[in-house]
C-alpha positions in Angstrom: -167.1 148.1 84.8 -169.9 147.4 82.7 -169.1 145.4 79.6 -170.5 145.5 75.9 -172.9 142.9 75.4 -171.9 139.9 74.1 -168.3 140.9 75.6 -168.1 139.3 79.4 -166.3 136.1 79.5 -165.6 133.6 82.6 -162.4 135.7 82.9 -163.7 138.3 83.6 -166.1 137.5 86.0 -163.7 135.4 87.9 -161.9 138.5 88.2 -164.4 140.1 89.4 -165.7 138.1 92.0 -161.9 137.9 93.4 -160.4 140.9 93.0 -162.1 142.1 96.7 -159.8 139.3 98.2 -156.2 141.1 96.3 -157.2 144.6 98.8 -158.0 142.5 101.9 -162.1 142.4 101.6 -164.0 139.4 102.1 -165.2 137.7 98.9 -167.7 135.5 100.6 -171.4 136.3 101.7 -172.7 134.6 104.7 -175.7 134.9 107.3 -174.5 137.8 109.4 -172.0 139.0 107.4 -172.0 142.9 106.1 -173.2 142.4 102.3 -172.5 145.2 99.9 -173.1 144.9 96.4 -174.8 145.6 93.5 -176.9 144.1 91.5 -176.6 144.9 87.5 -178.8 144.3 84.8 -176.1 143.1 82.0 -178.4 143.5 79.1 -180.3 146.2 80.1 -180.7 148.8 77.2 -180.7 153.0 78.3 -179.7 155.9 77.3 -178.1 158.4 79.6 -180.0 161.7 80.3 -177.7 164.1 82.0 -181.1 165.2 83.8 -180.9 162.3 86.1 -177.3 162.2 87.1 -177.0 162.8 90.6 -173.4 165.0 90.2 -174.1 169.1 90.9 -172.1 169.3 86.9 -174.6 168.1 84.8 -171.6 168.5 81.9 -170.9 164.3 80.6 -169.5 163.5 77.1 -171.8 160.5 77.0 -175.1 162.2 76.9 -177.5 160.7 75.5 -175.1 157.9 74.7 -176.7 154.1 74.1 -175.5 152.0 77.3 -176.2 148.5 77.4 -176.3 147.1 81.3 -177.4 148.5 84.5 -177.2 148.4 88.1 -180.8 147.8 88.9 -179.7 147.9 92.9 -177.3 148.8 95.4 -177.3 146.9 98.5 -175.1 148.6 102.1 -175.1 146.6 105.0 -177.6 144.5 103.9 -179.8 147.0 103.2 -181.5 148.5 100.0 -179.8 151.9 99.2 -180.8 152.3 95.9 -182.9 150.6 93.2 -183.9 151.4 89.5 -187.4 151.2 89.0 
């Protein structure tokens, strides 16, 4: 979830960094330990260009919408899957 900026609190982000635990994931990273996460940009402006979206259906009710924050990387196993450049 991506929130409006100005509109994340501690709350939130507490959640966030716990809810893993609530489904049985570890919430901890440590050396050897599988890491996957992403890495978001919260006040990141773009707009979305249905161009780029990586669905077959290019059909989205928020193109060309205003977004503000980003996930500027995706890690898998510790390793870079994806990253916006």
């Amino acid at each position: 979830m991506i929130a409006p900026a100005g509109q994340g609190d501690q709350a939130d982000v507490a959640f966030r960094q716990h809810a893993p635990g609530a489904i049985g994931l570890e919430t901890m990273l440590s050396a050897g330990a599988p890491a996957d996460l992403i890495v978001v940009d919260a006040d990141m402006p773009w707009v979305l260009d249905p161009a780029e979206l990586k669905s077959k259906c290019k059909n989205t009710p928020f193109d060309e919408a205003r977004m503000t924050g980003r996930v500027v990387r995706t890690i898998v196993a510790g390793r870079t899957v994806y990253e916006y450049v």
